[in-house]
C-alpha positions in Angstrom: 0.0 0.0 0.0 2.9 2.4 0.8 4.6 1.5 -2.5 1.7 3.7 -4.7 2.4 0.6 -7.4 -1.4 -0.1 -7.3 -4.3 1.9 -7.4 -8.5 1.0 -7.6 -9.7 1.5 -10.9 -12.0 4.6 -11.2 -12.9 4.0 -15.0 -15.9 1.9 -13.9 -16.2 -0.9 -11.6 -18.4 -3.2 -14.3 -15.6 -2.3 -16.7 -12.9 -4.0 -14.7 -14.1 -7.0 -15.2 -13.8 -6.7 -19.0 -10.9 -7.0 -21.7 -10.4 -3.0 -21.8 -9.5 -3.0 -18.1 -6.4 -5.9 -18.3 -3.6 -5.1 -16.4 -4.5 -2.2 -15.0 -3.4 -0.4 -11.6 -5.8 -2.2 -9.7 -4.8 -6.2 -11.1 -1.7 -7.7 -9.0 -2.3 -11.1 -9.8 -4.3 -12.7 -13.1 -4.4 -15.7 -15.1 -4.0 -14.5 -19.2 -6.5 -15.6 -21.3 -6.8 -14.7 -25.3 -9.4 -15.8 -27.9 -6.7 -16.5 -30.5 -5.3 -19.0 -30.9 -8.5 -21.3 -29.8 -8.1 -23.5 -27.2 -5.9 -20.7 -24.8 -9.3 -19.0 -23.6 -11.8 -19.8 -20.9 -15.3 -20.6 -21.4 -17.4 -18.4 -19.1 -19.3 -16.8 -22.0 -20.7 -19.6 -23.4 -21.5 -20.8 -19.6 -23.4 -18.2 -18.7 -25.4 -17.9 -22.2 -25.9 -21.3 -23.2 -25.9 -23.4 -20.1 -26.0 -21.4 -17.4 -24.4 -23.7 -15.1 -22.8 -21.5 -12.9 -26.1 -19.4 -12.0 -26.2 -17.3 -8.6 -28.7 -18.8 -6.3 -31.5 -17.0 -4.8 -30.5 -16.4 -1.7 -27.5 -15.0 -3.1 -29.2 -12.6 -4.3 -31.5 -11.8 -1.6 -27.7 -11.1 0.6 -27.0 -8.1 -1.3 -27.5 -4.6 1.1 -29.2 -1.5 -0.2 -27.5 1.4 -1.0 -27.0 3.1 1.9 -25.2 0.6 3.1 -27.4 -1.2 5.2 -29.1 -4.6 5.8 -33.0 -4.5 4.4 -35.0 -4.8 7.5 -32.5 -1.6 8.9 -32.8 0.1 5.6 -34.8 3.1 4.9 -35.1 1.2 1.5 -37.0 -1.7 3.3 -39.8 -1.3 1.4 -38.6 -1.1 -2.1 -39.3 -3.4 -4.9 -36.5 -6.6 -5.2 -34.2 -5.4 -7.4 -34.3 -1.9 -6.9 -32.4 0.6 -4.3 -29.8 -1.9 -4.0 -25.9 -2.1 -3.6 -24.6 -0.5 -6.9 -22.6 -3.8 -8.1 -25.6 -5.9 -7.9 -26.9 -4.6 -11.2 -23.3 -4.5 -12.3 -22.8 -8.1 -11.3 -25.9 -10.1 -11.7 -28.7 -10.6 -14.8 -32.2 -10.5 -13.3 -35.9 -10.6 -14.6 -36.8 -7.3 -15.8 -33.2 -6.2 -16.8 -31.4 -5.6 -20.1 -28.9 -8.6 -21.2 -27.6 -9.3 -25.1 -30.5 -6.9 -26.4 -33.0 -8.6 -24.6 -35.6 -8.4 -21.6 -34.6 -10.9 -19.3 -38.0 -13.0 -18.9 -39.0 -15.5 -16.0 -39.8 -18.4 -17.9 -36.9 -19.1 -20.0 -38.0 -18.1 -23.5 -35.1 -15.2 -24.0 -33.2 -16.1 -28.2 -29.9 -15.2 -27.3 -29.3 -16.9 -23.9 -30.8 -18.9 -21.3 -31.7 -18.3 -17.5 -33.4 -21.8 -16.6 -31.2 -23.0 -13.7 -32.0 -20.1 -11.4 -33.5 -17.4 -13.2 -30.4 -15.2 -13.0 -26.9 -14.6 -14.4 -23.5 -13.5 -13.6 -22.3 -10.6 -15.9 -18.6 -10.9 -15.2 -15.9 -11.8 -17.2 -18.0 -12.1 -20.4 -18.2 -10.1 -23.0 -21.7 -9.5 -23.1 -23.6 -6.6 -22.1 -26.7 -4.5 -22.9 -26.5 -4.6 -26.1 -27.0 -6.8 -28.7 -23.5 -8.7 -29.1 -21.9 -9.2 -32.2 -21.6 -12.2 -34.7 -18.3 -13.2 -33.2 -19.0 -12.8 -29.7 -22.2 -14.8 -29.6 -20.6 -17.5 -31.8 -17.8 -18.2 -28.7 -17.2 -21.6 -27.7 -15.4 -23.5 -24.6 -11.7 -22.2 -24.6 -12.2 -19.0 -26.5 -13.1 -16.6 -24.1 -10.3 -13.9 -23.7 -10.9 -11.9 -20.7 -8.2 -12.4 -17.8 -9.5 -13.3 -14.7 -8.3 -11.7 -12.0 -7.2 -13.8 -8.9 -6.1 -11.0 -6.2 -6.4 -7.5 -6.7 -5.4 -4.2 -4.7 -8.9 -4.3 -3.1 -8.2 -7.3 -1.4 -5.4 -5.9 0.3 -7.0 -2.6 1.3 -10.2 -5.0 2.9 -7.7 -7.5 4.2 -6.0 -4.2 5.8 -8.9 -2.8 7.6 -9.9 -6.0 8.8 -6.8 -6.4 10.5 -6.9 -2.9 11.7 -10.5 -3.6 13.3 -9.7 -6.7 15.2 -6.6 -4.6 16.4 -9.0 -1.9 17.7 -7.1 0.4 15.4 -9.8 1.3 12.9 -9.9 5.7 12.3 -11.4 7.5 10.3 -8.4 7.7 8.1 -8.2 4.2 7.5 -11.9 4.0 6.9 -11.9 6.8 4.1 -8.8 4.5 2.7 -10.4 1.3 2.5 -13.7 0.4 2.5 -15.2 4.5 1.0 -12.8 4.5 -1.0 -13.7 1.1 -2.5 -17.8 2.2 -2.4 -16.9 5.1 -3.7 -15.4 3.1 -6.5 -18.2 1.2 -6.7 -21.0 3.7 -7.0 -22.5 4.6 -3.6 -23.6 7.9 -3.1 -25.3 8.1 0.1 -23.6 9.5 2.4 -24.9 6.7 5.4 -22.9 4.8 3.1 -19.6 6.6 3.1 -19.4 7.8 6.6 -17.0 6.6 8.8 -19.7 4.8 11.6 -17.1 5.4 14.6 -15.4 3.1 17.1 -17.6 0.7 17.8 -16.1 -2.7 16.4 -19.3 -3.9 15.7 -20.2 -1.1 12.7 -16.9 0.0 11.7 -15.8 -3.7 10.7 -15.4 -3.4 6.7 -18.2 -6.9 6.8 -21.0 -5.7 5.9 -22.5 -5.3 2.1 -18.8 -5.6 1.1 -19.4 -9.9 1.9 -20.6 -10.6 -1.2 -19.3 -13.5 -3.0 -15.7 -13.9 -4.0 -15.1 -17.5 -4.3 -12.0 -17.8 -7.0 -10.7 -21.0 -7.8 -7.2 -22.0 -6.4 -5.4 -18.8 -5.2 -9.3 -18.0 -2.8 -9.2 -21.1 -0.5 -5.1 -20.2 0.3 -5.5 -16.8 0.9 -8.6 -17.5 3.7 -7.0 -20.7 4.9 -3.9 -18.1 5.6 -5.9 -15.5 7.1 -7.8 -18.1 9.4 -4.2 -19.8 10.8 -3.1 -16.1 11.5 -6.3 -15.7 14.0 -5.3 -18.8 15.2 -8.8 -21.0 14.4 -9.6 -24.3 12.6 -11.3 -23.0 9.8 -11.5 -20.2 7.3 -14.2 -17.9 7.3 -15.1 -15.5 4.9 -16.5 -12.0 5.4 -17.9 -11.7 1.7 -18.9 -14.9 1.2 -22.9 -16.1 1.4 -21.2 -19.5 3.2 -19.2 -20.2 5.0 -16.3 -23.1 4.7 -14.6 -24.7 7.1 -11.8 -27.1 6.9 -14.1 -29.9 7.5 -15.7 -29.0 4.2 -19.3 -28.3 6.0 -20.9 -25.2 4.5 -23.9 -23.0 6.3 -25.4 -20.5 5.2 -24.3 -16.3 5.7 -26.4 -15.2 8.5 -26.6 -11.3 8.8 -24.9 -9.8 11.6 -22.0 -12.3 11.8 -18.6 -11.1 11.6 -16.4 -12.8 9.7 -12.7 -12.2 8.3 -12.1 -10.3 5.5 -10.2 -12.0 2.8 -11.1 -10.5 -0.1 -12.7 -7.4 -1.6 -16.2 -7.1 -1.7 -16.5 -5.4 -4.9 -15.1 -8.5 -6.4 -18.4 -10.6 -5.9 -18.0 -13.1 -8.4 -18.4 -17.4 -8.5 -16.0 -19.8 -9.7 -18.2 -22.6 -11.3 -16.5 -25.1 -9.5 -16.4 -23.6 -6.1 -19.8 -23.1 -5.6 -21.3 -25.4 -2.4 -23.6 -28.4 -2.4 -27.0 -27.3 -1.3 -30.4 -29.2 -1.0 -33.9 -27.7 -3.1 -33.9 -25.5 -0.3 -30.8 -24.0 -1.1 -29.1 -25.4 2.8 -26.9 -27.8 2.9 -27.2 -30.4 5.3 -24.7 -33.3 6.7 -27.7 -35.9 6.5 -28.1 -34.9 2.3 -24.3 -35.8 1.7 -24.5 -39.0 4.0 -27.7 -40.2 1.9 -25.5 -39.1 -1.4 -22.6 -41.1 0.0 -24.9 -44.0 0.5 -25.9 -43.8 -2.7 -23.0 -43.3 -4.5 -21.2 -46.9 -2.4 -24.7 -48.9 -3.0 -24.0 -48.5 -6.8 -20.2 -49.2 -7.2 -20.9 -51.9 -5.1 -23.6 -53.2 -7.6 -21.4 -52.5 -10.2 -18.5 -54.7 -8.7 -20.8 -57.7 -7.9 -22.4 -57.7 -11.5 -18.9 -57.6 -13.2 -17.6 -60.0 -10.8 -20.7 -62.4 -12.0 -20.3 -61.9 -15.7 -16.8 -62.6 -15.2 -17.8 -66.1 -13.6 -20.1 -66.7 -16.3 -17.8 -66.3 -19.3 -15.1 -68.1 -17.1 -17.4 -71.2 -16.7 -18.8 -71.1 -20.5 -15.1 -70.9 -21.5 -14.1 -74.3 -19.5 -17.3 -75.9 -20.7 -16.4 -75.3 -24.7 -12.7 -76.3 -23.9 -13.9 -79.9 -22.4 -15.6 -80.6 -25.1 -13.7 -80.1 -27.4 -11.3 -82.6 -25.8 -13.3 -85.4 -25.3 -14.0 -84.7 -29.1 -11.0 -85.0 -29.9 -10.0 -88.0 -27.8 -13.0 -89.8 -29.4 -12.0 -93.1 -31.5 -12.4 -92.6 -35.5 -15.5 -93.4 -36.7 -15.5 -96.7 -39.0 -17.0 -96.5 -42.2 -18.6 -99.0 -43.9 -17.6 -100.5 -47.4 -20.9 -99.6 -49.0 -20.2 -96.0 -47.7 -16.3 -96.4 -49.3 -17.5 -97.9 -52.5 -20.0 -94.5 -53.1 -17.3 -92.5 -51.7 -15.0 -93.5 -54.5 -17.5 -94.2 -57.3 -18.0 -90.2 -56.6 -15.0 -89.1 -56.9 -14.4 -91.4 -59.9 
């Protein structure tokens, strides 16, 4: 932070996230990605179009805060519609009903041309190259391993978050490093209200930077070692994650974000995107539960062990069939020759006569 090497980006917090933004002050760490040659890109774009695999859930959703920076039921928003008076980077992260995507209305029942909503009924927006508008012939036509944006695995606003989170469980958050950290990164992100931005004092319990800034992060690989870090530093078994909707432990059992809970700060907030693969198992209900993964577990042993028993009898049965056709083919063969009679030896040669 004291180098002045990085910087947030102020050109647009949905922008970063795109192909104009790479390497900029605000990226430390990225994987490089490039549409050219095919095969050396990732396939996010036609993820979140075509299959939609990697869908936010719900209750996702449902976690982001309102604009001024507070929970719903504290809000003076409260009573606004679903999607509206929200943090800013919800409408600059997620694809909802009602909203503009590829050209298109996004609908509830999963009859949109260009793309498709059915898992969830919503979408991420980052890292694709998709937006409002309608895209062009190339970008809709891109397949797995041609999407060229870099992903970005740790950026300067993780530091400055990881920074005032260690400055608040130090009883050392100020003003200053408020107005350094977590407004400046609203700020960046498009808050306005000033309940938002202002520093909320010395009480641990509001001036902790883990509040609307928890929103999902989850970033395969480089994620799970930074928290895992974080957590041994605190001295706990576990990680936790402030801007995460769950929770993971080391003994891989998820539950869900409650509000309120402080957690550790491992991340920035205004990163709040999903790695496909890191996503946790839930039930319909969207909560996991041990007694789910036992039954899965269950499940899963019952059929290899099915499979091992039949395959183990269809072995036995060729095994036997094979021993049967060899025996008798031996007595065959052992068999005395067969006699043949002189009438039969007389015809036999008249024939060939």
């Amino acid at each position: 932070m004291e180098m002045g090497v990085y910087a947030l980006y102020q050109s647009g917090y949905a922008k970063l996230f795109t192909e104009a933004a790479e390497h900029s002050s605000e990226s430390i760490f990225n994987v490089e990605f490039v549409s050219n040659p095919t095969g050396l890109g990732h396939s996010i774009d036609i993820v979140m179009r075509q299959y939609n695999s990697a869908a936010p859930l719900k209750n996702f959703v449902d976690s982001y805060w309102m604009k001024d920076g507070k929970p719903r039921e504290e809000s003076a928003y409260a009573d606004s519609p679903d999607y509206e008076d929200l943090d800013p980077r919800f409408a600059q992260t997620i694809v909802y009903p009602g909203s503009v995507w590829m050209g298109e209305t996004v609908k509830t029942d999963n009859t949109n041309v260009r793309f498709t909503n059915k898992q969830t009924g919503f979408i991420y927006k980052k890292y694709t190259v998709y937006t409002e508008q309608v895209p062009s012939d190339e970008e809709y036509r891109l397949v797995s391993n041609c999407s060229p944006i870099n992903i970005m695995l740790l950026r300067y606003a993780d530091v400055l978050l990881m920074y005032a989170e260690a400055k608040n469980e130090l009883g050392e958050m100020t003003e200053e490093v408020w107005n350094r950290t977590v407004k400046a990164i609203r700020q960046r992100a498009g808050f306005t209200s000033s309940a938002a931005l202002a520093y909320p004092g010395n009480d641990p319990a509001e001036a902790s930077p883990s509040d609307p800034l928890r929103t999902p992060d989850r970033v395969c690989g480089r994620r799970d070692l930074l928290q895992r870090s974080a957590a041994l530093a605190r001295g706990r078994n576990g990680h936790e994650q402030s801007e995460h909707l769950y929770l993971r432990r080391n003994t891989h059992r998820y539950a869900e974000f409650q509000q309120g809970t402080r957690l550790l700060v491992a991340g920035s907030g205004s990163r709040d995107r999903d790695c496909p693969l890191a996503a946790p198992p839930t039930t319909r209900a969207g909560k996991t539960t041990d007694k789910s993964r036992q039954t899965m577990k269950y499940i899963h042993g019952t059929i290899r062990l099915l499979a091992g028993i039949m395959t183990t009898a269809i072995f036995f049965v060729w095994l036997v069939k094979k021993r049967t056709v060899r025996s008798s083919r031996f007595r065959t063969s052992n068999r005395p020759p067969r006699r043949t009679t002189k009438s039969s030896h007389w015809s036999s040669n008249r024939r060939i006569r």
